[in-house]
C-alpha positions in Angstrom: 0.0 0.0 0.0 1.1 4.1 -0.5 0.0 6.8 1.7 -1.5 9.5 0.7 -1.0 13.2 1.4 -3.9 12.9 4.2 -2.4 9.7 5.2 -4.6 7.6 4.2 -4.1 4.1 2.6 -4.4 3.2 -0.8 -4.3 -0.1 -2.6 -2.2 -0.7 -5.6 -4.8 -2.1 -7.0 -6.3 1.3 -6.9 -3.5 2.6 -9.0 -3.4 3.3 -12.6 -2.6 0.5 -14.9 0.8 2.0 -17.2 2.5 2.8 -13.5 2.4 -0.8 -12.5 4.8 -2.7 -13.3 4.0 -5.5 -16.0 5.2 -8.7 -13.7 3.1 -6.8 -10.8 0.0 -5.9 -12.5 0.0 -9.7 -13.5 0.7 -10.3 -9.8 -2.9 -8.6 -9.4 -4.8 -9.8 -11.6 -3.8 -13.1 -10.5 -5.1 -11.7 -6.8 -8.3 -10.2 -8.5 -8.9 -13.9 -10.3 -8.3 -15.9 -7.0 -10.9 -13.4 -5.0 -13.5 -15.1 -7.5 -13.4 -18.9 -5.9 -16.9 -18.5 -4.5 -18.2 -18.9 -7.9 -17.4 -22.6 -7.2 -20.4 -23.3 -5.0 -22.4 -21.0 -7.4 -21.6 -22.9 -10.2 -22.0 -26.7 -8.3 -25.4 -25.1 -7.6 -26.4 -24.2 -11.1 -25.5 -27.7 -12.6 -27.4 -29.2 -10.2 -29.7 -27.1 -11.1 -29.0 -28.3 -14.8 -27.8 -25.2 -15.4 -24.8 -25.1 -18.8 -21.8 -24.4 -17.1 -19.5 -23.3 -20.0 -16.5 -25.4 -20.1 -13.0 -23.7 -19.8 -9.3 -25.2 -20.1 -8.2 -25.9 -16.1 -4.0 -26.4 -15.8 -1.5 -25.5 -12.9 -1.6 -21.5 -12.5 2.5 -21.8 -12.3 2.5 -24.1 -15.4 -0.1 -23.0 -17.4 -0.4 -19.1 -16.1 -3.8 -16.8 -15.3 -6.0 -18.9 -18.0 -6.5 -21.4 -15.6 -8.4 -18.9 -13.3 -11.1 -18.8 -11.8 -12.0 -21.6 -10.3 -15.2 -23.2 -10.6 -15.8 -23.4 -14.1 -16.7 -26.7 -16.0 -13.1 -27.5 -16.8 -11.1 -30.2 -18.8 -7.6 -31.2 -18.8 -6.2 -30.9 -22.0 -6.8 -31.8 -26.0 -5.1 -35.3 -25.9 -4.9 -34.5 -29.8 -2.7 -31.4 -29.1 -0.2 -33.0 -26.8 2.4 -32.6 -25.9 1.8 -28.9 -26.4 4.9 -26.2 -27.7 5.3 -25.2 -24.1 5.7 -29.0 -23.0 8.0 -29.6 -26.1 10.4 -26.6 -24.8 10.5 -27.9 -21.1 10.5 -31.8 -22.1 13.5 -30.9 -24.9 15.4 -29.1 -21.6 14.7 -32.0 -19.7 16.0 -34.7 -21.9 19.1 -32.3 -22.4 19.3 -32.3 -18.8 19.5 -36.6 -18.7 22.0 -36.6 -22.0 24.4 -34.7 -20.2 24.6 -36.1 -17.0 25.2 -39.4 -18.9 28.0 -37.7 -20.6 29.5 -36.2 -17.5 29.4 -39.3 -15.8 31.1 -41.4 -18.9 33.4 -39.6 -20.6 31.6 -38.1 -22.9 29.6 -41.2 -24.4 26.1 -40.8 -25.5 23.3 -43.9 -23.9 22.6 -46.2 -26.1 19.0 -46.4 -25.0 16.9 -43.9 -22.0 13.8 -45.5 -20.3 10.9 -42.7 -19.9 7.6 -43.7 -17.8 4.9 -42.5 -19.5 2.3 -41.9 -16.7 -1.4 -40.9 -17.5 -2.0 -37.8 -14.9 1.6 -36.7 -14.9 0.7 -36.0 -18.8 -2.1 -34.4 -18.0 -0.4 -31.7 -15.7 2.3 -31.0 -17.7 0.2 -31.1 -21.0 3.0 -33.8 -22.0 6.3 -33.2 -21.2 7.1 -36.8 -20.7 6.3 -37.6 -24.7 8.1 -34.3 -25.7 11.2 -36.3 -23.7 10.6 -38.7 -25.8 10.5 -36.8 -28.9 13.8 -35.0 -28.3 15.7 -38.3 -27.4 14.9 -39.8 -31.0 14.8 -36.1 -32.4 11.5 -35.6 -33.8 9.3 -32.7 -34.1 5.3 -32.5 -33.8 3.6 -31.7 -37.0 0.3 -30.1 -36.6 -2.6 -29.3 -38.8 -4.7 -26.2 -39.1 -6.3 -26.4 -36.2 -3.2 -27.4 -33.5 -3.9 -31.4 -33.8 -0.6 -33.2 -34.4 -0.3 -35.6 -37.3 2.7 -37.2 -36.7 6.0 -37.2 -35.2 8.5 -36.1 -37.7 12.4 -37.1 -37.7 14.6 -34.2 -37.4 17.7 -34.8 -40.0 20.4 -35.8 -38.0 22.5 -32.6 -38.8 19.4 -30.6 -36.9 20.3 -32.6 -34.1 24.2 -31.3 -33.5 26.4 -33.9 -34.6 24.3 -36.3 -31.2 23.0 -39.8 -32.3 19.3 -40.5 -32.2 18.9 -42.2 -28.5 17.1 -45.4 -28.1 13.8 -44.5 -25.9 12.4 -47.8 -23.8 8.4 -45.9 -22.9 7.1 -48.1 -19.7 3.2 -46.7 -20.0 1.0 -46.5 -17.3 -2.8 -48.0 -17.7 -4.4 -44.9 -17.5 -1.8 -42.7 -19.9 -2.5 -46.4 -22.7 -6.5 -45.4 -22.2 -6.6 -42.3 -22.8 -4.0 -41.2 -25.5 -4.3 -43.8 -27.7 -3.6 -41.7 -30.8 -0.3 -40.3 -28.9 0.7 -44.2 -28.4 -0.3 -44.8 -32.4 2.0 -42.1 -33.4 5.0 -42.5 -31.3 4.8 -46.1 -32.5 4.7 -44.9 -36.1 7.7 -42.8 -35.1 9.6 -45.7 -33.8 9.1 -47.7 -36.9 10.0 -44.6 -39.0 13.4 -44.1 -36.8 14.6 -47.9 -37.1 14.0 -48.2 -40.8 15.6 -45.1 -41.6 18.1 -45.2 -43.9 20.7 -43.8 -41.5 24.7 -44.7 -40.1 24.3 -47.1 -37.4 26.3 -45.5 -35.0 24.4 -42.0 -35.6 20.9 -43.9 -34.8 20.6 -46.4 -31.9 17.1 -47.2 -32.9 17.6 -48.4 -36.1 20.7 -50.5 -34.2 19.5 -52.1 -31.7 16.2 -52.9 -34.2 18.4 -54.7 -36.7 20.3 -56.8 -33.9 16.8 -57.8 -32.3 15.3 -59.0 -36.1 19.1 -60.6 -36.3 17.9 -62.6 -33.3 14.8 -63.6 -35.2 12.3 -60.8 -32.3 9.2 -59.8 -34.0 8.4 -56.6 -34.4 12.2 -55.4 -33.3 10.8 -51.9 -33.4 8.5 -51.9 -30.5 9.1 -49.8 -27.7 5.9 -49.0 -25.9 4.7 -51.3 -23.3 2.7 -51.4 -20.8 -0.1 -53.8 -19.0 -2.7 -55.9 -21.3 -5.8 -54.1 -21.5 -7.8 -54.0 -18.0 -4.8 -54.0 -16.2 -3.5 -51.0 -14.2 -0.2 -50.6 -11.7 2.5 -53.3 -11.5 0.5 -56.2 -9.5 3.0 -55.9 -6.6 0.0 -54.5 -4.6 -2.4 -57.1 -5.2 0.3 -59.9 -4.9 1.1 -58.3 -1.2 -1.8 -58.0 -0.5 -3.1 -61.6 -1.1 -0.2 -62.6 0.7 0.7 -64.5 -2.5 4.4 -64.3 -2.1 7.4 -65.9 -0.2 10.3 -63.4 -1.0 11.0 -60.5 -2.1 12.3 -61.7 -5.2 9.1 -62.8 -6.5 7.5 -59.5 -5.9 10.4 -57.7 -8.2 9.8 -60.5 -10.4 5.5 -59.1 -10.8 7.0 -56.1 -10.9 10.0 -56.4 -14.1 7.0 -58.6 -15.5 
């Protein structure tokens, strides 16, 4: 608050807009949106009332900024046919940066020949996808998007856009609930795996297309797979229910659900 000539208080709020400063007039109406929470019981009345409540994106205010506000409103999490979205694809690319050079810092300079990412279905959902951008920079592919935002397909990046790095092998352990509900992001990061091992690439420049022909060497099927997660119906590892049962001697048998 400022004081003024008679001493009395005045908010900044009160103040004229160009004086503020841009990250503290933000600050406010941030403060200004929060005030408005008690339209949550007004709007749980009015759809019980079978009132439309009109549905708005919800998000993390930190991730996803003042859009997200107020609360209250008939929100959903994301498009799953816009995911990951350009800000995820810029904090997932910094992320897998992040893992490729720790890995280097730790042996001597060397690349991993293959990265395991979880892909978990609510984790997606809050960060709008950073987990599949991960992915996406580890092989070095690029969302394509139509007209209207919805990605089409994963593109390959030519290796000289990558910087002289390989393409890294990406192992994707999905959870039940992330396999359910972005099916099309699993159909095209599958198509992007089969695209990356039959590319017609150096071996040592693209680990995928490596390790693929040494698996179909061995006589594997479908050597390109890398998505894998629980048969349909099935959700979490199983260690739960095993303990649970009490249908276990030792601890090996539970890592053994689990690695299963």
């Amino acid at each position: 608050q400022e004081q003024k000539e008679d001493g009395e208080p005045v908010a900044l709020a009160h103040r004229p807009g160009p004086e503020l400063d841009p990250l503290l007039q933000e600050a406010l109406e941030i403060k200004n949106l929060l005030t408005r929470n008690t339209e949550e019981l007004t709007n749980v009345l009015r759809a019980l009332g079978g009132e439309w409540i009109a549905p708005e994106p919800g998000g993390d205010l930190l991730r996803d900024g003042a859009g997200v506000l107020p609360t209250g409103r008939n929100i959903h999490a994301l498009d799953p046919y816009r995911m990951p979205s350009p800000a995820a694809m810029d904090r997932g690319a910094e992320a897998a940066e992040a893992v490729l050079q720790a890995h280097r810092a730790l042996n001597a300079g060397a690349y991993p020949e293959t990265v395991s990412i979880n892909l978990w279905g609510l984790d997606a959902i809050k960060t709008k996808g950073e987990s599949v951008a991960m992915v996406c920079a580890m092989v070095g592919a690029v969302p394509v998007r139509e007209g209207t935002g919805r990605i089409a397909r994963f593109e390959l990046l030519p290796l000289e856009a990558l910087g002289g790095r390989p393409r890294v092998d990406v192992l994707c352990n999905m959870s039940g609930i992330f396999r359910d509900s972005f099916q099309n992001v699993v159909e095209l990061l599958d198509d992007l795996f089969e695209r990356a091992a039959a590319a017609d690439e150096p071996l040592e420049l693209n680990a995928i297309r490596r390790h693929a022909q040494a698996m179909e060497a061995k006589g594997l099927a479908r050597p390109a797979a890398r998505l894998f997660s629980n048969p349909a119906g099935d959700y979490g590892s199983m260690v739960n229910e095993r303990v649970g049962q009490g249908s276990w001697e030792n601890g090996d048998e539970l890592g053994d659900t689990w690695a299963a």
